[in-house]
N, C-alpha and C positions, 0 to 999 in steps of 0.2 A: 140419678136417684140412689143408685146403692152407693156411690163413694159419699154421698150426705149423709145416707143411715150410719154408715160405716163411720162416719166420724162422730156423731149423736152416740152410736154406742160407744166408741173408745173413749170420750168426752166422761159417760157418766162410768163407765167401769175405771176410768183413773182418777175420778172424783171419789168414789168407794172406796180404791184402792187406797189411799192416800189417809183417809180417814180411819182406815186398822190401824190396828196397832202395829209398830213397828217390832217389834220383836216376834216373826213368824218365823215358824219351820221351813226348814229345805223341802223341797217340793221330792218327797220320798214315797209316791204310790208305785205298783208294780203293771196296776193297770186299770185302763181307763177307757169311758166312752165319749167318745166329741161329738157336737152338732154344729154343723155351720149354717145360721138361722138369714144372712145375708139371701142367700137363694131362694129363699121363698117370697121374697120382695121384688125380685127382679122382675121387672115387667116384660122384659125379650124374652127370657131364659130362664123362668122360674123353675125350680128344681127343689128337690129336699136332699139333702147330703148329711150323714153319719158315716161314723167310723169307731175304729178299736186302736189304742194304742199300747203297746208290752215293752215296759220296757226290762234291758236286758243285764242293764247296770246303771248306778244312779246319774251316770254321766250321758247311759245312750240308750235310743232303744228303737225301734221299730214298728210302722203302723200302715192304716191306710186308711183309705175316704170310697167309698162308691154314692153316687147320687142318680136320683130319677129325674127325668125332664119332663113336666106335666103339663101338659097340651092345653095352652089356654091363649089369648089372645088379649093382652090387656096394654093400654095407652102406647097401640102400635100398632100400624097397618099390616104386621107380618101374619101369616097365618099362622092358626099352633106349630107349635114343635114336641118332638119327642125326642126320646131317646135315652142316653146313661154318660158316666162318664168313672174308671175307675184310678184311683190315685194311692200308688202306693205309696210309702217315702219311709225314711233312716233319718234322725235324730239326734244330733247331739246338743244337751247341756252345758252352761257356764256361769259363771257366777256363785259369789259365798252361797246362797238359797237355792242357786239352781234353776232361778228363772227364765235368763235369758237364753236363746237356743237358736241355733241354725240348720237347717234339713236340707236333705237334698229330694226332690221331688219328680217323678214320674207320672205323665197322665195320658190317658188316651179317652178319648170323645166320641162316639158315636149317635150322631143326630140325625133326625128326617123330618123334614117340613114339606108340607101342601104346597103348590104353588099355580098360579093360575097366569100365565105368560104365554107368550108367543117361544112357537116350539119350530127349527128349522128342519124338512124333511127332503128325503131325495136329494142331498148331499152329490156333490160329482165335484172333487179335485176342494173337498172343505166348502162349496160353494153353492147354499140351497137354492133349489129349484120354485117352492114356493114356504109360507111361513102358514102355522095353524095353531090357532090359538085356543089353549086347552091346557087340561089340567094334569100334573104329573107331578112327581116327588122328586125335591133336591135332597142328596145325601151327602152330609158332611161329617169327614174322619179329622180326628186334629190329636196328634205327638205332642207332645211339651216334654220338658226337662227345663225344670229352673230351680237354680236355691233360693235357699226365704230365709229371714232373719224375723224373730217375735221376742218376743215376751210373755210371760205366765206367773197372773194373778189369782188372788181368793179373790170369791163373789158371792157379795155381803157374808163374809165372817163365818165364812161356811168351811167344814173340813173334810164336804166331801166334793163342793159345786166350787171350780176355774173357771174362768175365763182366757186366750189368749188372742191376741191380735201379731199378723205379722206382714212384712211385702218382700218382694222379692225381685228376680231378673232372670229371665229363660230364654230359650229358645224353643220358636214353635212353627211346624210343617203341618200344614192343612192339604186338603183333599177334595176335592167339589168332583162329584156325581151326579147324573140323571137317570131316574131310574123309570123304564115310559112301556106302556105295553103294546104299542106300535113298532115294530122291526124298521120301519124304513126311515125312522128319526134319522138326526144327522147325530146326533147324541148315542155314542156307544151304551146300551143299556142292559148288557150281558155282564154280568157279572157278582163275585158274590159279595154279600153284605157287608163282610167286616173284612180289614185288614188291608186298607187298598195300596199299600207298598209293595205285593204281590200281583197287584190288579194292572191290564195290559188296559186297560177301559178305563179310566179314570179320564173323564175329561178337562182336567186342571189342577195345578197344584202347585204351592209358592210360601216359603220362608218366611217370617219376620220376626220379629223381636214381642216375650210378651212380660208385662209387670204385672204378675199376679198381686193381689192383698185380700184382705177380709178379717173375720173375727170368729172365736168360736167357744161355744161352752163346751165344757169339760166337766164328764163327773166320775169322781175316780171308785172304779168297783172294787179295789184293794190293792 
């Protein structure tokens, strides 16, 4: 569902684009606010994400994203979720106007979802004694680092509202937690909230490859 929004809006912001006029200015603001409106559609993962971009010369500049995760449950058996996720990144410009652009991106994820499963306790050598089925919270941490490549247009003929779309290639370390108010789980549940690259208790954790994309308005405050 979001790679079909995703395309629907790219579709009609290059239909727009297309239809300015072609002799527009270098994209010359100093700073600017972004919304990435993709997240609020998502039906796993709905979130709302803003950010601040400065930049530092008309070639680069520097920014970031933090978003909320809004606990809702929608065309999905999962239970809500919560949580944030913050994204910094560095920017650079290309092109006669200055549109097109490749960043380098940092993220980190913190999530927590309800879950209602079979929970194994009394553990001896990994191997539960009996199973209980009941209600606890999964915690999930997740690193990224990946570059993006986009592009950045006017939206509708406007000189203060952009748009940009871009996709990219990362690498991403994830974290899977149980966090249970019963001691005798098999589930290590001591431990603290954020940072579980520190954490002796993380019950899981695995590698793979992620291909961020999306789209985002842009409105330049000067």
């Amino acid at each position: 569902m979001k790679l079909f929004f995703l395309a629907c809006c790219i579709s009609i912001c290059v239909q727009e684009a297309t239809a300015q006029d072609h002799e527009k200015k270098k994209s010359d603001y100093k700073l600017a606010l972004r919304i990435s409106p993709l997240g609020l559609v998502d039906p796993v993962e709905t979130n709302f994400s803003a950010g601040v971009e400065r930049k530092l010369s008309p070639k680069f500049s520097v920014g970031g994203d933090a978003a909320v995760y809004i606990a809702r449950d929608v065309l999905t058996d999962r239970q809500p979720m919560s949580g944030f996720h913050l994204r910094p990144t560095v920017r650079w410009y290309s092109g006669k106007r200055l549109k097109g652009f490749t960043e380098l991106v940092l993220m980190y994820k913190h999530t927590v979802r309800k879950q209602n499963d079979w929970l194994g306790m009394d553990c001896v050598n990994e191997v539960p004694a009996y199973e209980k089925f009941t209600t606890f919270k999964q915690i999930r941490d997740v690193f990224d680092l990946s570059f993006r490549a986009g592009v950045q247009e006017q939206l509708f003929n406007s000189e203060k509202w952009k748009f940009e779309f871009y996709m990219g290639l990362g690498l991403r370390q994830k974290f899977h937690r149980i966090k249970y108010s019963e001691k005798n789980t098999c589930a290590a549940n001591e431990f603290a909230d954020f940072f579980p690259v520190f954490d002796q208790s993380s019950t899981g954790s695995f590698t793979s490859i992620s291909i961020p994309f999306g789209i985002r308005l842009v409105y330049q405050i000067k």
